[in-house]
C-alpha positions as CSV (number, residue, x, y, z in Angstrom):
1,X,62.8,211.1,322.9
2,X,63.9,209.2,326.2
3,X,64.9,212.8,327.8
4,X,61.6,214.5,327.0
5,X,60.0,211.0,327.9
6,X,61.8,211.5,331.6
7,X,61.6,215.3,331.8
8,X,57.4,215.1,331.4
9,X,57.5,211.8,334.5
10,X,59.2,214.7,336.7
11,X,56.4,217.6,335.1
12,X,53.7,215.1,336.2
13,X,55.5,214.1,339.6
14,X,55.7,218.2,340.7
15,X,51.6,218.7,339.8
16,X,52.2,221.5,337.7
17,X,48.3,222.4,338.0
18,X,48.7,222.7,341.6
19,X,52.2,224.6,341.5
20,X,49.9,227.6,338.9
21,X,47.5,227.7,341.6
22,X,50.0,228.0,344.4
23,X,51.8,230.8,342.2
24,X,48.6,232.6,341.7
25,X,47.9,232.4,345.0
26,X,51.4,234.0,346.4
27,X,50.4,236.4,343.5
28,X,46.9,236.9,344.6
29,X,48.6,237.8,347.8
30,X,50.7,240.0,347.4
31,X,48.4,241.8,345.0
32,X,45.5,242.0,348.0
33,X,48.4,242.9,350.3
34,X,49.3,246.1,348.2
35,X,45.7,247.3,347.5
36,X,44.4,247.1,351.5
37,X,47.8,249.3,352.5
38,X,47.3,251.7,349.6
39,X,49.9,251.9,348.0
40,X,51.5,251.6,344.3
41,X,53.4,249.1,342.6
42,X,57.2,249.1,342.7
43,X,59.8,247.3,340.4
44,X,61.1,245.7,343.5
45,X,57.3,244.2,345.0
46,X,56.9,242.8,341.2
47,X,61.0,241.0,341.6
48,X,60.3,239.8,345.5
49,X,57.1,238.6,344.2
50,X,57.9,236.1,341.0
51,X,61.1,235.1,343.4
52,X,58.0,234.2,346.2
53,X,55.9,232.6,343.6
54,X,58.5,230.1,341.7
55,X,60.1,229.5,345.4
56,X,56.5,228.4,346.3
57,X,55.9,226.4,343.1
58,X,59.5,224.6,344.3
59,X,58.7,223.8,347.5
60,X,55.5,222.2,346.6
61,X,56.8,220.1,343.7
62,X,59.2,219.1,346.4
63,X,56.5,218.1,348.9
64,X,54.3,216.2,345.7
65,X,57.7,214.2,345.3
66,X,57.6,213.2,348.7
67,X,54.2,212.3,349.1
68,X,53.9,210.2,345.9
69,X,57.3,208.4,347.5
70,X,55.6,207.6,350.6
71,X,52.1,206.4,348.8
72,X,54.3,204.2,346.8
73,X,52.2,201.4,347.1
74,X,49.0,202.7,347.7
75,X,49.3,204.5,344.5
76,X,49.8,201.3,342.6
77,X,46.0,200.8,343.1
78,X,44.6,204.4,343.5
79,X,47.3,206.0,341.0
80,X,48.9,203.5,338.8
81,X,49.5,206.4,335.8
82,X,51.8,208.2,338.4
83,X,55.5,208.5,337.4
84,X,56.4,206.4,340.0
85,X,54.0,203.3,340.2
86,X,53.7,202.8,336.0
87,X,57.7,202.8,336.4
88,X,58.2,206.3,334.3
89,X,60.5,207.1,337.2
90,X,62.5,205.3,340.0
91,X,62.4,206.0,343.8
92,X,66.0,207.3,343.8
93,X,65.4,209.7,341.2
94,X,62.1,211.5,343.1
95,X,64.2,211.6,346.3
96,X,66.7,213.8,344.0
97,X,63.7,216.1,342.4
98,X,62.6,216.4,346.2
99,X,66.4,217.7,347.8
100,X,66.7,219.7,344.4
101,X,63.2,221.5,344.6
102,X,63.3,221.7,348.0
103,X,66.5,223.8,347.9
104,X,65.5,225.5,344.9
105,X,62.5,226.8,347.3
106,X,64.6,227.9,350.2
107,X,67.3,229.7,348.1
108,X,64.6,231.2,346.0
109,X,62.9,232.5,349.6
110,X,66.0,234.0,350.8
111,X,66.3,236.1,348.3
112,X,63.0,237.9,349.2
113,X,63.9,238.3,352.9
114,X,64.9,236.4,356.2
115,X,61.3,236.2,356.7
116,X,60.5,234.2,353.5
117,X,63.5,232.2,353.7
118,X,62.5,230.6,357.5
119,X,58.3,230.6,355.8
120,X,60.1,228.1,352.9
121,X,62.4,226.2,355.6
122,X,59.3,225.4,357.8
123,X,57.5,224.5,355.2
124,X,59.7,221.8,353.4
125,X,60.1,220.8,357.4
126,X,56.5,220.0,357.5
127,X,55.8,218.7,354.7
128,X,59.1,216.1,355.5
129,X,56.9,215.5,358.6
130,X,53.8,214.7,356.6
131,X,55.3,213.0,354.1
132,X,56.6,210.2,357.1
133,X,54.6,210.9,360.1
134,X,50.8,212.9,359.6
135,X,49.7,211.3,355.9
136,X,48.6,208.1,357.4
137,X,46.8,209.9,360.9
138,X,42.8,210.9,360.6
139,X,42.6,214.8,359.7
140,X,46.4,216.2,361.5
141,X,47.7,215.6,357.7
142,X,44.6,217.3,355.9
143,X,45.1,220.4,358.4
144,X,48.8,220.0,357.7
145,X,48.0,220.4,353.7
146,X,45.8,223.2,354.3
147,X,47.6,225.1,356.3
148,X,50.7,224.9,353.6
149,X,47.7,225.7,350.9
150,X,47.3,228.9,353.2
151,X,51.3,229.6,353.6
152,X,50.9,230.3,349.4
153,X,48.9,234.1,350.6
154,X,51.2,234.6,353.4
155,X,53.9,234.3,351.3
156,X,52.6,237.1,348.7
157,X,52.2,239.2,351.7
158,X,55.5,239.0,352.6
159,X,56.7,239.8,349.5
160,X,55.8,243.2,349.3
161,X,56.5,243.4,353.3
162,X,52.8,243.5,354.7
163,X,51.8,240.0,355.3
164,X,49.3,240.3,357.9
165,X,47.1,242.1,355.1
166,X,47.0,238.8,353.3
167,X,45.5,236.8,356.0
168,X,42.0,236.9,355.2
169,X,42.2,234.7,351.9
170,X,44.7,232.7,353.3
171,X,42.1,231.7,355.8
172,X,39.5,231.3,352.6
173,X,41.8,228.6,351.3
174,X,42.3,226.8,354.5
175,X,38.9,226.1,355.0
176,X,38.8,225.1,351.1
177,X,42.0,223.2,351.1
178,X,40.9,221.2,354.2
179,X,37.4,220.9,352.4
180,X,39.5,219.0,349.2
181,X,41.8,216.7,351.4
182,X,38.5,215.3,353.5
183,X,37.0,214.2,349.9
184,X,40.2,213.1,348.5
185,X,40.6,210.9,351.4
186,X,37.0,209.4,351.0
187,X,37.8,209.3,346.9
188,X,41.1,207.3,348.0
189,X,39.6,205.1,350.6
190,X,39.6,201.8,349.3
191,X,43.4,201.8,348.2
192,X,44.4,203.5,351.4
193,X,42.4,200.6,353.7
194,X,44.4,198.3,351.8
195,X,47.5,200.6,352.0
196,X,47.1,200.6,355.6
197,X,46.6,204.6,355.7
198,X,44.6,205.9,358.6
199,X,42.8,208.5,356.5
200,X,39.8,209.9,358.5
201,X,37.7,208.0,355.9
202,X,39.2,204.8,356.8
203,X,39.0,205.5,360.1
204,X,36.1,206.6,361.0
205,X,34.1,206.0,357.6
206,X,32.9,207.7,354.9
207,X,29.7,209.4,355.7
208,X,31.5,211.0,359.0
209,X,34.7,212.2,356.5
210,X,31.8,213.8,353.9
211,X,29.9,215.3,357.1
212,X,33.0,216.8,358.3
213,X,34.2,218.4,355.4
214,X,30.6,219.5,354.9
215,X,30.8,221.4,357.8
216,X,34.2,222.9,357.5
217,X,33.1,224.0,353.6
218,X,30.1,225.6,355.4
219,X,32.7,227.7,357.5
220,X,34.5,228.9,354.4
221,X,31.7,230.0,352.5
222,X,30.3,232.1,355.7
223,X,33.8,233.8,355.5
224,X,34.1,234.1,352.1
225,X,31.6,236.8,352.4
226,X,33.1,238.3,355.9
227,X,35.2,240.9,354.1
228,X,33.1,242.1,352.5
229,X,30.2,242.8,355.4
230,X,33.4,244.4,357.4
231,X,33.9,246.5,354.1
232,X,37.4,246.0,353.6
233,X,39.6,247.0,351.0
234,X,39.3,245.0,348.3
235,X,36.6,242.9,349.1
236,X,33.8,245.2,347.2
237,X,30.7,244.3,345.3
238,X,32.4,243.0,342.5
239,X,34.6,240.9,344.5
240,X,31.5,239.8,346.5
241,X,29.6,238.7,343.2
242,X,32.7,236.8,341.7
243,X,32.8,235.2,345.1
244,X,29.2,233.6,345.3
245,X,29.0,232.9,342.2
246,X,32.4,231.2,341.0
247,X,33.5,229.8,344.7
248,X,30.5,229.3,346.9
249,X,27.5,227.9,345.1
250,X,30.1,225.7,343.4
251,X,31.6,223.9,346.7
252,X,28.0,224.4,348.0
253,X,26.2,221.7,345.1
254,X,29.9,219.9,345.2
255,X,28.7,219.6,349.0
256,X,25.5,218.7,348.3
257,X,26.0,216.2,346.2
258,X,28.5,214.3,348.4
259,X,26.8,214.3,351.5
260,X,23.7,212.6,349.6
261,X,26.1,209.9,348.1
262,X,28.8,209.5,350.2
263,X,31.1,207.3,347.6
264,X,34.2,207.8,346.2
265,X,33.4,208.8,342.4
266,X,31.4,211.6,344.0
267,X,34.0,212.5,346.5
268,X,36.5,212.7,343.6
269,X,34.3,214.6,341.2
270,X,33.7,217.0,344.3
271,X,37.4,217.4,345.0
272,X,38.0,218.3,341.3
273,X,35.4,221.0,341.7
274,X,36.5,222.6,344.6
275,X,40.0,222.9,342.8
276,X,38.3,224.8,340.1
277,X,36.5,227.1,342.7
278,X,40.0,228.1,344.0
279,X,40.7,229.2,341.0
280,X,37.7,231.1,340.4
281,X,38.2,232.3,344.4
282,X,41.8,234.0,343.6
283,X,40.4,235.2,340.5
284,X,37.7,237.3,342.9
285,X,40.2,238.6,345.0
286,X,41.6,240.1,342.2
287,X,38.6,241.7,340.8
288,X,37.6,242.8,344.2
């Protein structure tokens, strides 16, 4: 019982909800990659892919590791069910999980190509530099999440060798990702003042964090509909229709809603929705 008790603390600490969405992405990727070059499926695009996708999922459990062992103490008020703060797991024993995923993601990435292998390498690198440096500075560590959100498409393209043909959802999820960290930043805000984080909700208030994301989740939808306008391939009308529907009128009213009531049960309820428009998002590339 004490095993499965510890091997569910270290399911929780790597977000496994986040590492499906990260695997789908690399998937989504590569998927999108492959129908805007033309050409068929090969036994090898579906081996460098799963190999992208877990190597992802790695690397990420690795950064969540991190990040829950550098909000510690902020997490005891914000998070006390984490592994670490309710005392499911010990400090020492997320560092571990970190090094091991971390590695597991880099080796995993090799395997694909040099190119995936330095993609992994950077990105357990920055996420090292978030963890310790950007988490606590107004917006540098929201951009630095999203952009790493983003790295999930590039990595799909890479897998079946045309990564620039994935770089139109990857910039969807940028602007989506960045959306989500803004509003988890104002849902966090009163354990992080006491934390001493420099969130851009603590620092310059909550209203101005809502208004930005606002205005960034504006951006993203306007793309979101881009490919299509441009008639690319794979963004057709049935990608366009799963698109409004499932991503942008959701973050639009999840929008809504938090600029009218900028306070932190809103925030969070409007973070929570935007992850579920991801979903919905990758799912519309794939129709498309």
């Amino acid at each position: 019982m004490r095993l499965f008790q510890k091997a569910g603390a270290f399911l929780a600490l790597s977000r496994p909800a986040n590492a499906l969405i990260a695997m789908f992405g690399v998937i989504s990727g590569s998927v999108l990659a492959l129908k805007a070059v033309g050409r068929a499926v090969v036994p090898d695009d579906l081996l460098r892919t799963a190999a992208g996708a877990v190597a992802t999922a790695a690397v990420l459990a690795a950064g969540n590791a991190l990040n829950d062992l550098r909000d510690l103490e902020i997490d005891r008020i914000n998070r006390p069910e984490r592994p670490l703060p309710s005392g499911r797991l010990r400090p020492v024993e997320a560092g571990l999980f970190a090094a091991v995923m971390g590695l597991i993601g880099i080796a995993l990435a090799a395997l694909v190509d040099l190119a995936a292998g330095g993609l992994a390498v950077g990105a357990v690198l920055l996420l090292i530099l978030y963890a310790w440096r950007l988490k606590g500075t107004p917006l540098w560590g929201n951009l630095l999440v999203a952009l790493l959100s983003a790295g999930a498409y590039l990595a799909g393209g890479i897998a079946v060798r045309a990564p620039g043909k994935a770089g139109a959802p990857a910039l969807f999820i940028f602007f989506f990702s960045l959306v989500r960290e803004l509003l988890k930043d104002v849902e966090d805000v009163a354990g992080d003042r006491i934390g001493g984080a420099r969130t851009a909700a603590v620092v310059w208030g909550e209203r101005r964090a809502v208004s930005i994301a606002a205005a960034v989740g504006a951006l993203g939808i306007l793309f979101t509909i881009v490919p299509f306008l441009l008639q690319w391939r794979g963004f057709g009308v049935r990608y366009l229709i799963a698109v409004v529907l499932g991503v942008d009128l959701i973050v639009a009213v999840a929008l809504f809603q938090t600029v009218r009531r900028p306070e932190p049960a809103v925030a969070g309820s409007a973070q929570r929705w935007l992850k579920r428009s991801m979903i919905l998002g990758l799912i519309a590339i794939l129709v498309g």
